[in-house]
Phi, psi and omega in degrees: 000003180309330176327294190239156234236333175221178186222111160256121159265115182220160174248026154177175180209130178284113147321004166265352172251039169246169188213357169200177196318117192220145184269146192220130150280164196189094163263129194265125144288143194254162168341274152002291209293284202312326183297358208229308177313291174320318198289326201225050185254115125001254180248130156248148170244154180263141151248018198273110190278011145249165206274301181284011198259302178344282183248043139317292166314295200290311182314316166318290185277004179045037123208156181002116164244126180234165188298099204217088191272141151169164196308136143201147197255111183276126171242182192317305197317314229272169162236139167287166141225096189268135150292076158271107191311134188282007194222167175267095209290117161317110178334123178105335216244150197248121195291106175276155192317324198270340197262302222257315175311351194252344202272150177300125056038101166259114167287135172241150178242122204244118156231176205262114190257351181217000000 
């Protein structure tokens, strides 16, 4: 992991967490792979803005994903792993934790390559 300075967990990812002209990659990962990034990361910070996702996420990936809504700005160091629900959730509707355990997770591993 020397490459990059954090391992960001997050559960989407945005064009608003760029912050200048930037080339972006998106590698679909398996479960495993994101579980071996998180394990052997320096630091991970969580971005992850729901409350039911966090320890989902953590049970998945086998440490502390804790619940951190909040601005982020990506830079070259860092590598994501975004968590992404494998379905499209009927509007409105908020998921409890035993729900959210059940739905498929597509992991991606996304870095800022320019």
């Amino acid at each position: 992991m020397a490459k990059y300075k954090k391992v960001v967990v997050a559960n989407a990812w945005s064009i608003n967490m760029l912050s200048k002209k930037s080339l972006v990659s998106f590698e679909p990962i398996t479960t495993d792979e994101a579980k071996e990034i998180v394990r052997n990361a320096d630091e991970v910070l969580s971005i992850v803005g729901h409350r039911g996702t966090a320890p989902v996420f953590s049970q998945l990936l086998g440490v502390d994903i804790e619940y951190n809504r909040v601005i982020y700005k990506m830079e070259k160091t860092d590598l994501m792993i975004v968590g992404v629900l494998g379905t499209r959730l009927p509007e409105g509707k908020i998921l409890t934790k035993e729900e959210l355990a059940n739905l498929p997770i597509q992991w991606w591993k996304v870095e800022q390559l320019v």
